[in-house]
C-alpha positions in Angstrom: 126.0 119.7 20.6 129.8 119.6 20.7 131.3 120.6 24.2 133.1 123.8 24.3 135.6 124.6 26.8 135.1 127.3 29.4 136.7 130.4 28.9 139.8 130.7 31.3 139.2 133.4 34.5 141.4 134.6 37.4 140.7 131.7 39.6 142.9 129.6 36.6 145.8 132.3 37.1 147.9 130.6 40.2 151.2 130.2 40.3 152.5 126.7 39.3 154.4 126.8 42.4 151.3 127.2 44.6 149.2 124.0 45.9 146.3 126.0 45.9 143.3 124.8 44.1 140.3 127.3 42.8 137.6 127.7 45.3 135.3 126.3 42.9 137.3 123.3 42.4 138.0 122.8 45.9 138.3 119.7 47.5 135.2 117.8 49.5 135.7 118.2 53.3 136.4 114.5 54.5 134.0 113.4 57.6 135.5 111.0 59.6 133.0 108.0 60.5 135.0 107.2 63.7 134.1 110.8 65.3 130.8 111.2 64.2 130.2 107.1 66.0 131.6 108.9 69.1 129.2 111.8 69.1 126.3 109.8 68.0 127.3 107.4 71.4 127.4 110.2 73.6 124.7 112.3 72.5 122.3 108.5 73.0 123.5 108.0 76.8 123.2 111.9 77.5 119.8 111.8 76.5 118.8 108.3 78.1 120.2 109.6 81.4 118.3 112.0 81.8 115.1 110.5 80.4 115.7 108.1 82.8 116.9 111.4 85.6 113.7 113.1 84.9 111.1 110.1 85.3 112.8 108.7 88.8 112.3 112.8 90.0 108.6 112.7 88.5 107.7 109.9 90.6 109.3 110.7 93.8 111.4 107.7 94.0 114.6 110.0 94.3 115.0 113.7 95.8 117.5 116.1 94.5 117.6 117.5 98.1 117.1 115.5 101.1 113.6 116.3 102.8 114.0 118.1 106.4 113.6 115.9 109.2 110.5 115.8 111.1 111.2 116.4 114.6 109.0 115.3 116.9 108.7 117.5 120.3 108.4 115.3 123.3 105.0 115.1 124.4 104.7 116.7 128.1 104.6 114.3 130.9 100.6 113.5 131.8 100.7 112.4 135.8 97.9 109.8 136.2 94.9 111.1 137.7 92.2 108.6 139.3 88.9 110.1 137.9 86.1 107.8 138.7 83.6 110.4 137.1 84.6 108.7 133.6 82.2 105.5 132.8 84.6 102.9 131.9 83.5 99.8 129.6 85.8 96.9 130.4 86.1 94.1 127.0 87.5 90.9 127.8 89.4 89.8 124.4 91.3 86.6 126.1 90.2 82.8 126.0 89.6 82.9 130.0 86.7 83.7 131.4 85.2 86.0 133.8 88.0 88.5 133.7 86.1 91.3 132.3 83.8 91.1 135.5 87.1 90.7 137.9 88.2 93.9 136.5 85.1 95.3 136.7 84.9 94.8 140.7 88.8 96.3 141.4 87.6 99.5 139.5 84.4 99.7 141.7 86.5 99.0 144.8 89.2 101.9 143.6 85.4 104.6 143.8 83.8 103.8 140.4 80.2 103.5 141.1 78.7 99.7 139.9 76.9 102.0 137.5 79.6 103.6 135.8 81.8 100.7 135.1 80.0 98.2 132.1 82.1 94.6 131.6 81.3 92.5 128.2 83.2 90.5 126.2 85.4 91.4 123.1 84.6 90.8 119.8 88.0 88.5 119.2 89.9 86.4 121.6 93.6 87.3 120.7 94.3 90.5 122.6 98.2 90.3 123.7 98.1 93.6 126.2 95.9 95.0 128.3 95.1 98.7 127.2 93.1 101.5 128.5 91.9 103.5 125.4 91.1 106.5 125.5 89.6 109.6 122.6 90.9 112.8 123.4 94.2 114.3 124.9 91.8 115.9 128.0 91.3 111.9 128.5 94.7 110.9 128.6 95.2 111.4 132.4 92.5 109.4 132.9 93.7 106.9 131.0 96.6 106.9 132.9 94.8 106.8 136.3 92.8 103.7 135.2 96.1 101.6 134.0 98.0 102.5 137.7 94.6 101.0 139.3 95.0 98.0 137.1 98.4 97.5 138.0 100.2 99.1 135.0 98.4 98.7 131.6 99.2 100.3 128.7 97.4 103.5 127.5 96.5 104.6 124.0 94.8 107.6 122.1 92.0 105.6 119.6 88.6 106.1 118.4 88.0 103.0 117.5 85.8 102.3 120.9 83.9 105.7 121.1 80.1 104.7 120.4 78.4 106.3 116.7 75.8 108.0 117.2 74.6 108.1 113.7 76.1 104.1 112.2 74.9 105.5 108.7 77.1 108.8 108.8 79.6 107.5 111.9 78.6 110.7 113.4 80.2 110.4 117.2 77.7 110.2 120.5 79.5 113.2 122.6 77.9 111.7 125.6 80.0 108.8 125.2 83.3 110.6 124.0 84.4 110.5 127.5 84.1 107.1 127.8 87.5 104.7 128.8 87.5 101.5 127.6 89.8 98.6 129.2 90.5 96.0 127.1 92.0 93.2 128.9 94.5 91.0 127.4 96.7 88.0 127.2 99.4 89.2 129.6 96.0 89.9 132.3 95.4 86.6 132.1 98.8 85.3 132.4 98.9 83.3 129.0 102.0 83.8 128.5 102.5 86.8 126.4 105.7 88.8 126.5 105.6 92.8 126.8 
């Protein structure tokens, strides 16, 4: 079928003078490559930044705010109190023998009774300071009272020496909570250790 040509309408009426082209034989838009790179580049380290933002927050290992400080009131000032009424176990954990039974004699001299005051040995050998442990903040005065007998141990809050009642559930012996337990180190028995 032979091509006819289309029948003129207004958007062929322009002036010759005019640079105007018909809308519907306008020109294509040009893209420029060089602009769209830029865009594509940006848009590719926006989004890995904050992939990258997001999973550091997720985990914790950075804060958007800083977290308050703790502070830490100053624990009130305990005066040592000599309280022979506390049964004391005494643990040698140095290489020298017999010290666990010295100690035991300079607590019975300072009013312990001989009953109250139990000396064994520890169950390891490298000890560096002699403590006075002790399991609850009523205790701590004790604590303190036994160490200025002893000629200045060191004191410290611990469980780890009050007896189970119960070695299946760890269940804690209340008549034993009381309990102070020296356990006499290297610096006792002068091997050298520094404080």
């Amino acid at each position: 079928m032979p091509h006819t040509p289309a029948a003129p309408d207004r958007f062929d009426d322009l002036p010759a003078d005019s640079a105007r082209v018909g809308a519907h034989r306008a020109e294509n838009p040009r893209i420029r490559a060089g602009v769209v790179l830029v865009w594509t580049i940006v848009s590719i380290v926006v989004l890995v930044t904050a992939g990258i933002v997001g999973t550091l927050l997720a985990t914790g290992k950075i804060a958007l705010a800083p977290s308050p400080a703790v502070s830490v009131a100053p624990s009130p000032n305990v005066d040592p109190v000599v309280d022979p009424s506390y049964p004391v176990l005494v643990l040698n954990a140095t290489t020298r023998d017999g010290l666990a039974g010295q100690v035991r004699e300079q607590l019975v001299g300072a009013g312990w009774a001989a009953g109250d005051v139990t000396a064994g040995e520890a169950g390891s050998q490298d000890f560096a300071h002699t403590t006075v442990y002790y399991s609850n903040d009523a205790d701590q005065a004790a604590a303190l009272g036994v160490a200025e007998v002893l000629g200045g141990a060191r004191t410290e809050q611990s469980e780890a020496y009050v007896p189970a009642d119960d070695p299946n559930t760890g269940d804690v012996d209340e008549s034993q909570a009381k309990q102070l337990v020296v356990v006499i180190g290297a610096d006792w028995a002068g091997e050298g250790v520094t404080p």
